[in-house]
C-alpha positions as a Python dict, from the first residue, in 0.01 Angstrom:
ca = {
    (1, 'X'): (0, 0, 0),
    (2, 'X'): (-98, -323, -191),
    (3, 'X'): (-312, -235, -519),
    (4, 'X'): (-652, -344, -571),
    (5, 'X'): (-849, -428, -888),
    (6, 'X'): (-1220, -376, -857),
    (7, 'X'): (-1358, -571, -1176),
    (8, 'X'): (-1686, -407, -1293),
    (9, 'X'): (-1965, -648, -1235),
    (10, 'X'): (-2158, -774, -1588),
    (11, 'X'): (-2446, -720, -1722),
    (12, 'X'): (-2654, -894, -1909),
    (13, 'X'): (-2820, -839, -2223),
    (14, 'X'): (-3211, -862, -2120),
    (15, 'X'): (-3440, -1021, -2343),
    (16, 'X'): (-3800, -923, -2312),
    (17, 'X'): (-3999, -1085, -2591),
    (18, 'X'): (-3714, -1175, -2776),
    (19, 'X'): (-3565, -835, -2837),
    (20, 'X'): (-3205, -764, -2736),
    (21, 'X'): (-3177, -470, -2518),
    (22, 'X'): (-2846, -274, -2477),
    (23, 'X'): (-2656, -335, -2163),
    (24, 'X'): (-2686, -37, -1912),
    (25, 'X'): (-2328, 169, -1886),
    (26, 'X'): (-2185, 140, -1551),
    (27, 'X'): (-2226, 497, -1350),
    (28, 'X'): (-1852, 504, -1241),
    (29, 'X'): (-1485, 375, -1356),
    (30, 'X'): (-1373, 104, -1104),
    (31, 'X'): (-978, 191, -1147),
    (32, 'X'): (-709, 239, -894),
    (33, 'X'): (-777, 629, -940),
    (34, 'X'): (-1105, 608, -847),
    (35, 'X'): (-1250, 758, -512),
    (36, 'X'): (-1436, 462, -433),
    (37, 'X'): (-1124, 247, -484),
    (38, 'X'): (-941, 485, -235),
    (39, 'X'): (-1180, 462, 29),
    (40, 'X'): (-1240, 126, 1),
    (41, 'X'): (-969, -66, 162),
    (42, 'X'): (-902, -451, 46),
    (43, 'X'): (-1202, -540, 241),
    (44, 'X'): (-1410, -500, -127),
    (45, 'X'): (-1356, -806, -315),
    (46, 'X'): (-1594, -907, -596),
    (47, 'X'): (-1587, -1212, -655),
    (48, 'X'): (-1559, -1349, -1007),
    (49, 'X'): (-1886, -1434, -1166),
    (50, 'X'): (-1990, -1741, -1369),
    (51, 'X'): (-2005, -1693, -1711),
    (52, 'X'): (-2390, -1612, -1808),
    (53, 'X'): (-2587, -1826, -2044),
    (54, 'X'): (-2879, -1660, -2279),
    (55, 'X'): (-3137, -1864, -2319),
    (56, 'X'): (-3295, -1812, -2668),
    (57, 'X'): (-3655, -1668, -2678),
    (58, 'X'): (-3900, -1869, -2743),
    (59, 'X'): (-4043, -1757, -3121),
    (60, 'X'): (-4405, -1605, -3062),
    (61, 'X'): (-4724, -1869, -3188),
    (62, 'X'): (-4827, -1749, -3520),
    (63, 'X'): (-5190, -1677, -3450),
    (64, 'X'): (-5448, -1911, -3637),
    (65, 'X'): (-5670, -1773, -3900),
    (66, 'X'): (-5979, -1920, -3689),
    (67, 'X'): (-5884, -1751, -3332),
    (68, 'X'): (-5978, -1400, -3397),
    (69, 'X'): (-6250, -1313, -3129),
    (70, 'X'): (-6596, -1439, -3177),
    (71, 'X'): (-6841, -1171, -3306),
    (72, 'X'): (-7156, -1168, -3099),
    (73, 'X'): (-7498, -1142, -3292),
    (74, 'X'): (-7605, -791, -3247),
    (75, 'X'): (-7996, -778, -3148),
    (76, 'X'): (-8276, -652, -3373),
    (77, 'X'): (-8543, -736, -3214),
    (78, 'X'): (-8628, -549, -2850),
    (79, 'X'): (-8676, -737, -2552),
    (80, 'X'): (-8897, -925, -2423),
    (81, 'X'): (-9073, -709, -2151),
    (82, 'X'): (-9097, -908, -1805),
    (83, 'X'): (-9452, -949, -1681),
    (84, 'X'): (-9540, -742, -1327),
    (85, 'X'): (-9587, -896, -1008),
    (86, 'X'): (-9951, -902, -937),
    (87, 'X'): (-10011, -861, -546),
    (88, 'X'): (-10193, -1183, -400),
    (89, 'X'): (-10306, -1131, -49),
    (90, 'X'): (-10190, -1406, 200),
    (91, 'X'): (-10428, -1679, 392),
    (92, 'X'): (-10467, -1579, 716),
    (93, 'X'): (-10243, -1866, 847),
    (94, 'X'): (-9944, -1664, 724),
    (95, 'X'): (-10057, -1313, 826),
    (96, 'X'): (-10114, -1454, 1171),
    (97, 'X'): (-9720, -1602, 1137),
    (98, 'X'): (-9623, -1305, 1033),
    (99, 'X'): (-9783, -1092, 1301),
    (100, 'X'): (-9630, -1350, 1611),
    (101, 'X'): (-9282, -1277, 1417),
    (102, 'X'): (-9320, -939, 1421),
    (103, 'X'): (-9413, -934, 1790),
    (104, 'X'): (-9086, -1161, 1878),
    (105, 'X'): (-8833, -901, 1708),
    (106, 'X'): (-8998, -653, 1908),
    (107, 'X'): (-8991, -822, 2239),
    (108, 'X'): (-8631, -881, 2142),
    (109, 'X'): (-8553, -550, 2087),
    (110, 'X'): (-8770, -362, 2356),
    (111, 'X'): (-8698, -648, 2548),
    (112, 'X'): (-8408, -508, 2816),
    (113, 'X'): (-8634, -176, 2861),
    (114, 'X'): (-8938, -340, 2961),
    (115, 'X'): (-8708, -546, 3204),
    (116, 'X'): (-8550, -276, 3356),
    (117, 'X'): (-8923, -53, 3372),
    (118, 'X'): (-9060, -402, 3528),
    (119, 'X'): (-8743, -418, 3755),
    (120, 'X'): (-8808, -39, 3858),
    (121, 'X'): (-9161, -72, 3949),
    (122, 'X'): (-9126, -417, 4154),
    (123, 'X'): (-8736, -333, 4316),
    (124, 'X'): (-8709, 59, 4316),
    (125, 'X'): (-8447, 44, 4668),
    (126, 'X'): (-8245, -126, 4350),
    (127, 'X'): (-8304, -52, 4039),
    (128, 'X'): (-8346, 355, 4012),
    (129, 'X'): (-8159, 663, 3902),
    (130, 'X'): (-7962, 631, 4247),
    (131, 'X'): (-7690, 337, 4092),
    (132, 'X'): (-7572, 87, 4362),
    (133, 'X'): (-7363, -239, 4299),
    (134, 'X'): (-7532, -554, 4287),
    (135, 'X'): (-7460, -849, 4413),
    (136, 'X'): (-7277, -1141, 4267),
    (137, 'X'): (-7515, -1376, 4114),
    (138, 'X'): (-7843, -1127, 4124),
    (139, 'X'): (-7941, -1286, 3769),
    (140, 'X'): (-8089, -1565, 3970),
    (141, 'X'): (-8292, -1389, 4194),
    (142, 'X'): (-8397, -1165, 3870),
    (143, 'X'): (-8496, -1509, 3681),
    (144, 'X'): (-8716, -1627, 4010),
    (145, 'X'): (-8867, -1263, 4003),
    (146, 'X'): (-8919, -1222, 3598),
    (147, 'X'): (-8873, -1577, 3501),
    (148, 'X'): (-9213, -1636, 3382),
    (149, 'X'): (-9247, -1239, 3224),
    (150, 'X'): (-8925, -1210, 3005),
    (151, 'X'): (-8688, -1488, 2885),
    (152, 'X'): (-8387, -1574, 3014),
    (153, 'X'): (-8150, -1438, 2735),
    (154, 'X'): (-8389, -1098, 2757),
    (155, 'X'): (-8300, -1032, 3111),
    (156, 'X'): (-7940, -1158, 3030),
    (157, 'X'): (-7923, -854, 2778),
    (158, 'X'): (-8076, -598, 3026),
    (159, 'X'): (-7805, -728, 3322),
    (160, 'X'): (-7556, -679, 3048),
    (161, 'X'): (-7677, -309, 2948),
    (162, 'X'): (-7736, -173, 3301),
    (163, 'X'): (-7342, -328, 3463),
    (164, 'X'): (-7177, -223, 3162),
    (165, 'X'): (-7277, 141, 3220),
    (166, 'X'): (-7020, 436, 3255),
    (167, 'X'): (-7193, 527, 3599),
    (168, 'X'): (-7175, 173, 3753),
    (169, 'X'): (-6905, 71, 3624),
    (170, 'X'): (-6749, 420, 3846),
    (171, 'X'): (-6902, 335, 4158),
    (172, 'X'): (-6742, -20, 4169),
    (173, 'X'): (-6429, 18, 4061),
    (174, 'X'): (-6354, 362, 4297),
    (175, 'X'): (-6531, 124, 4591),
    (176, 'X'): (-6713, 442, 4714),
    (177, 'X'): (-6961, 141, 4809),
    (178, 'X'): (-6796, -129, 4929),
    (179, 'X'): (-7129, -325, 5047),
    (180, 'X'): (-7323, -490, 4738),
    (181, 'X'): (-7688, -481, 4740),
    (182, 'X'): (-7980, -810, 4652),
    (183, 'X'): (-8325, -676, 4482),
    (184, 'X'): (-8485, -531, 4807),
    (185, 'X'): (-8173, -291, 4878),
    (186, 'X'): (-8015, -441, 5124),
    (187, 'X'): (-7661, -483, 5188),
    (188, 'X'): (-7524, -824, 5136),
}
C-alpha cells in the first residue's frame, strides 16, 4: 500500500476593515493515521496552492471637521393652517356631462342583463331557463336583432357571460344536444 500525504489546505488571514483576524483551526489532522486518510484511497489529491498575497487595507478617511450632519432649524413658529375648500356648484353644462357619464357606466355595467332580459322577451324558444346550444355565428343575427338597442361590445359581453356558463358549457361538451339552435329555436 503506497502512502499518501494529504496537505491541509491554507487559510488565510481575513482582513475586514483592516483588522487581522486569526486563522480558523482545521477540524481534523490530515496524517496517514487518520480515518479519512484510510478511507480515502489515492483518488484524493490536493493540489498545491499558489502562494496567497494580502493586500494591505486601505487606511480609513479621517473625517473632516465640516462633514458632521447638518442640523435642521427646529420650528418655533406653528404652521400655517391651509385654507378649506369652499363648495362652488357647477354650470349646468358640466352637471349635464356628468349625468350622460354616469348613464354610460351604467349601461356598461347593466348592459349584458338588459341584453339578455331584451333577448328573453323577443327569443324565449332561445334564450330561457331551458339552456340549448347556439349556433355558430348567432352574434350576427343578435347585432341585426339588437343592433340599434345595445352596442356591439355590450352584446359581445352578454354572448360572453351566457356561453361561458357552467350549465352550457355541460350541455355542449357531453353532446346531449347534438343539433344547435338560431334565435327562433330551431335546429340548424
Amino acid at each position: 500500500m503506497s502512502t499518501m500525504t494529504l496537505e491541509r489546505p491554507r487559510r488565510p488571514l481575513l482582513t475586514l476593515s483592516g483588522v487581522r483576524q486569526r486563522p480558523i483551526p482545521p477540524r481534523e489532522d490530515y496524517s496517514e493515521t487518520s480515518p479519512v486518510a484510510a478511507t480515502a484511497p489515492e483518488l484524493i489529491k490536493m493540489p498545491a496552492e499558489p502562494p496567497i498575497r494580502s493586500i494591505p487595507a486601505k487606511p480609513a478617511p479621517a473625517p473632516r471637521p465640516d462633514s458632521s450632519p447638518p442640523v435642521l432649524p427646529v420650528p418655533t413658529s406653528k404652521p400655517k393652517s391651509v385654507a378649506k375648500s369652499i363648495h362652488v356648484p357647477a354650470d349646468a353644462e358640466t352637471i349635464a356631462a356628468n349625468q350622460r357619464l354616469e348613464a354610460e357606466w351604467h349601461a356598461r355595467q347593466n348592459g349584458p342583463k338588459m341584453v339578455e332580459m331584451r333577448l328573453r322577451e323577443l327569443c324565449p324558444n332561445s334564450f330561457n331557463d331551458n339552456i340549448v346550444p347556439l349556433k355558430i355565428g348567432i352574434h350576427r343575427d343578435i347585432n341585426e336583432l339588437l343592433g340599434k338597442e345595445f352596442e356591439q361590445d355590450i352584446i359581445g359581453r352578454f354572448l360572453r357571460k351566457w356561453t361561458r356558463r357552467k350549465r352550457y358549457w355541460g350541455i355542449v361538451s357531453k353532446g346531449q344536444m347534438v343539433a344547435r339552435f338560431d334565435l327562433d329555436g330551431q335546429p340548424v
